[in-house]
C-alpha positions, 0 to 999 in steps of 0.5 A: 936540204940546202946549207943556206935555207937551212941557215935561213930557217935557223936565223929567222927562229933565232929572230922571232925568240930576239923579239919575244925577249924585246917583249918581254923587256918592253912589257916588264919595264912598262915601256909598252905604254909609253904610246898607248892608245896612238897604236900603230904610232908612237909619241913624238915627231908625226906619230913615227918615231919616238919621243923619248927612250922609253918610247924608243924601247915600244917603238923599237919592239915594232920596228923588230916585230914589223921586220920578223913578220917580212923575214917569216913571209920571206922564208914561206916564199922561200920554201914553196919555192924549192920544195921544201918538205910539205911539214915545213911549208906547212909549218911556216903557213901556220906562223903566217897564219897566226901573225895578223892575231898576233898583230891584233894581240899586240895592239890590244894589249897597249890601247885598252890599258886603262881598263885594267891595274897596272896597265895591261890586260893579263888575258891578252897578253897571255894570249899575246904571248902564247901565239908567240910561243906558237909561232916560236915552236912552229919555226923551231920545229921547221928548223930541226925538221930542216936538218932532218936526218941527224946521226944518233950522237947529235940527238943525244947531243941536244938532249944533254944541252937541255938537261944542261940548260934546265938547271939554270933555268930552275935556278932562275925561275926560284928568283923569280919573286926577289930580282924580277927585274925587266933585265932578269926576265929577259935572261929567265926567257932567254934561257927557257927559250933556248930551253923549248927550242932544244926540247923542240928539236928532240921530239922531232928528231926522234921519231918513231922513238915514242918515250922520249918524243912523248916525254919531250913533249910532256917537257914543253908542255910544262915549260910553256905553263911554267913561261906564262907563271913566270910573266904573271898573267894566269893570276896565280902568285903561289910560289910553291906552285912556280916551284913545283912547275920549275922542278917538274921541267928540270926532272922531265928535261933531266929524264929527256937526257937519260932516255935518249942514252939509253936508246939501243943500237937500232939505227934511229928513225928519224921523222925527217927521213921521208920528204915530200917531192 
């Protein structure tokens, strides 16, 4: 596939993962109120810019979510386009697909703030960040199936980097209840994000390869239930089960990286071997 879309699909995932850690940073510093229910304006001169630097950071998060929502419409076009293999067209439908709730998502979850403590609704923002996750792993799985097929080394390759990043994540996720400050969570989320895309990429380079695509899976599934803990928005603040979740992605992580050492000489097949002309 070419160089330069593939370059395209990789920049536009790392651009969706900057604006979730934005929402992050906007959410866990409570500057996603500072307009409330001005929704889709803001505070200061005509409703368009902002009034103050709080306001700037919502404001700001907008601007960048307004920007990914283009970028990702771009790339669809892009890939119709050229005929890129049908699961990454697809899969780029379905982060378009999932944008308008995405939207809503965002704008519900600033304009009914006054109904709940603390400011925000936790059932809306989970929602609010799962579609993100959604859109997230959606174009994480495009890009690697972009770079479908890959050599047996580099698989091993990016499973070693998860396993390598999962011990950092576990050991930020048990400071979780101590420094939980909006710059901590933004490095919390930067890493589990990197994390899920590592773990994306994995299950879909390996193929018919089913332990290690099943227990990869098995690995996101439980970070993405350890990243919604993390934002505090199921209601659960047991620290023994935070832990137990972080434990679990680190030794699935861990076992990600043993079994993708252990596969035979058997040339790999690769999902991305048959394309769609």
């Amino acid at each position: 596939m070419d160089f330069r879309f593939r370059r395209l699909l990789a920049g536009t995932t790392g651009l969706t993962a900057v604006l979730m850690l934005l929402g992050v940073f906007t959410a866990s510093s409570a500057a996603g109120l500072t307009c409330a229910g001005r929704w889709p304006f803001c505070d200061g001169f005509l409703g368009l810019f902002p009034a103050n630097w709080m306001s700037f950071i919502e404001w700001f998060h907008r601007l960048v979510a307004m920007i990914t929502g283009f970028v990702i419409l771009g790339v669809a076009g892009v890939a119709w386009r050229r005929g890129a293999d049908r699961r990454i067209r697809w899969a780029l439908v379905g982060a378009i697909v999932l944008l308008p709730i995405q939207i809503l998502l965002g704008a519900l979850t600033v304009t009914l703030n006054g109904l709940f403590p603390g400011g925000y609704s936790p059932p809306i923002q989970a929602a609010h960040y799962l579609t993100a996750l959604v859109i997230f792993a959606g174009l994480a799985g495009a890009t690697a199936l972009a770079y479908a097929p890959i050599e047996r080394s580099r698989l091993r390759l990016a499973a070693l980097f998860a396993a390598a990043i999962a011990p950092l994540q576990f050991l930020f996720g048990l400071g979780a209840g101590i420094w939980y400050g909006p710059y901590y969570q933004v490095g919390y989320y930067a890493l589990s994000l990197a994390l899920f895309a590592a773990g994306t990429g994995v299950a879909v380079w390996a193929g018919d390869t089913r332990r290690l695509r099943s227990l990869t899976v098995v690995a996101a599934v439980l970070l993405s239930f350890q990243m919604l803990l993390g934002r505090r928005l199921l209601g659960v603040a047991d620290p023994l089960l935070t832990n137990a979740v972080a434990a679990g992605v680190l030794g699935t992580f861990v076992g990600v990286a043993l079994l993708a050492y252990r596969i035979d000489g058997v040339p790999l097949p690769v999902v991305g071997d048959i394309v769609s002309r």
